[in-house]
N, C-alpha and C positions, 0 to 999 in steps of 0.2 A: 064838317068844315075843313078838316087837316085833308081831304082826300081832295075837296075842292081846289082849294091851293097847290097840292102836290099835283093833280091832272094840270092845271093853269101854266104852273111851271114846267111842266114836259112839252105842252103845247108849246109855250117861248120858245124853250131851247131847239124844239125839232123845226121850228120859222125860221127861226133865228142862220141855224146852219143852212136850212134850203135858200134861203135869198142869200145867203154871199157866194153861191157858186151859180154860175153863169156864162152863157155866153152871151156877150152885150153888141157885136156885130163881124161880119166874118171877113175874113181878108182882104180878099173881093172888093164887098163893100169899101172899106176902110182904104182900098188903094186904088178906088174910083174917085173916092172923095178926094182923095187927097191930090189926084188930078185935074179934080173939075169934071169926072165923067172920061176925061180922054185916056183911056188905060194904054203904057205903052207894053210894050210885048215882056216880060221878063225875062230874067238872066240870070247867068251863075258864074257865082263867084269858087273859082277853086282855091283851098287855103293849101299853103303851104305847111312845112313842117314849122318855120318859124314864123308862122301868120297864127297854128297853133299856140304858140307859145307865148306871143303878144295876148292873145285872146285869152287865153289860161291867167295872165297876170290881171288883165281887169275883169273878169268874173270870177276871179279867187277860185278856180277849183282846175281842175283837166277837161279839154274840149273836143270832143273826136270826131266832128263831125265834116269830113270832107268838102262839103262844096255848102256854099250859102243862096238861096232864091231871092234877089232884088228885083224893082223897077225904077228905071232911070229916064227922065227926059230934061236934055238942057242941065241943069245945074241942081235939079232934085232930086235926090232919091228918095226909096221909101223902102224901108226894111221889117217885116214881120219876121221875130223872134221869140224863143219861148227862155224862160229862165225859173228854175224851183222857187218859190216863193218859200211856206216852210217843209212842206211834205210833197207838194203837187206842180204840176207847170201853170205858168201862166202866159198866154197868149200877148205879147205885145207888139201894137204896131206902132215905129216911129218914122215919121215924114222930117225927110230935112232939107234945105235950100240954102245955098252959097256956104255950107260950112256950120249951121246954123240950126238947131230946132226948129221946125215949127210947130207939128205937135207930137203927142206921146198920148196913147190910146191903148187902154187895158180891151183886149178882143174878146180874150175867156180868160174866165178866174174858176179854178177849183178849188183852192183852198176853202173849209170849212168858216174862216172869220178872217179879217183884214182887206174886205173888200173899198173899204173907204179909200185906196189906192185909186179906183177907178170913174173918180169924180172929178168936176174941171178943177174945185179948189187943189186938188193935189196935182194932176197932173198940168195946170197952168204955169206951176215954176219951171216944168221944161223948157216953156219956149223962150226962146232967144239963146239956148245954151250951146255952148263951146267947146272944143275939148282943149286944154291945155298940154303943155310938152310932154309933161308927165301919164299924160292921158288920162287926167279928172276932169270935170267939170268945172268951168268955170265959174258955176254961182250954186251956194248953197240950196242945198233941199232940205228944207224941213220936213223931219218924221210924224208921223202918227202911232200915239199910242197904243200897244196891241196889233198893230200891220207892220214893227219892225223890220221883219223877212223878206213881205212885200216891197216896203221902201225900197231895202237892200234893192233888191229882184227888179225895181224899175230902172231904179239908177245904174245898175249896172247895164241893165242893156242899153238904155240913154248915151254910156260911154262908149260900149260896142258898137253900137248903130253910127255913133259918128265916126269912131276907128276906123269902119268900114269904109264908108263915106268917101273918108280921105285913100283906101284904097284905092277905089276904082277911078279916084279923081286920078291921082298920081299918075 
């Protein structure tokens, strides 16, 4: 009986890890949709030394990475970024309009657990959000127990992506 149980409970745990990493749809995808199908040609953003250093203040850590891949048409862009959730990246794409969220889409998750990020319950509080002077978000996110990291990891590129935004607007 004790081995039946101890087999049962290895089975969970090794499900349990294989369904929170995933890839759930690929860029591509993710920035046809968020066009309607009409893909405009992308582009790149060069950062500067002190484009780094804004960047550095809302992702909390140092950002090396030279040039950013958008697409823009009319007053939308759409940004796929990656950000460590607690060990691993995570694929994120955010679509936004006139300044604006309109959505936030987990692309691939490798973290082992905290994939409950990548549902509409959680990522539904994006839309409509903002960035303020300070460059936060305008309306709280509520977290989920055990996807802490993750949270972090959304929200913060939530606030990049509009950073951005407001770049290429400017």
């Amino acid at each position: 009986m004790v081995k039946i149980i101890f087999t049962l409970l290895v089975i969970f745990s090794v499900a349990t890890k294989v369904s929170a990493n995933g890839t759930y749809q690929t860029s591509k995808q993710f920035v046809s949709t968020s066009f309607q199908g009409e893909v405009p040609k992308s582009k790149a953003l060069w950062l500067s030394a002190d484009d780094k250093l804004v960047i550095s203040e809302i992702m909390s850590h140092e950002y090396s990475r030279l040039r950013l891949k958008y697409w823009q048409q009319a007053s939308e862009t759409v940004w796929v970024l990656e950000e460590i959730g607690k060990e691993k990246p995570i694929t994120i794409g955010v679509h936004i309009n006139n300044e604006q969220i309109v959505d936030v889409k987990v692309l691939a998750y490798r973290e082992s657990r905290g994939d409950e990020v990548r549902h509409e319950f959680f990522t539904n509080q994006f839309k409509s959000a903002s960035l303020t002077k300070e460059n936060m978000l305008n309306q709280h996110i509520d977290g989920i127990t055990g996807a802490t990291m993750s949270v972090r990891a959304l929200t913060k590129v939530a606030r990049l992506a509009l950073w951005l935004n407001k770049k290429v607007k400017a």
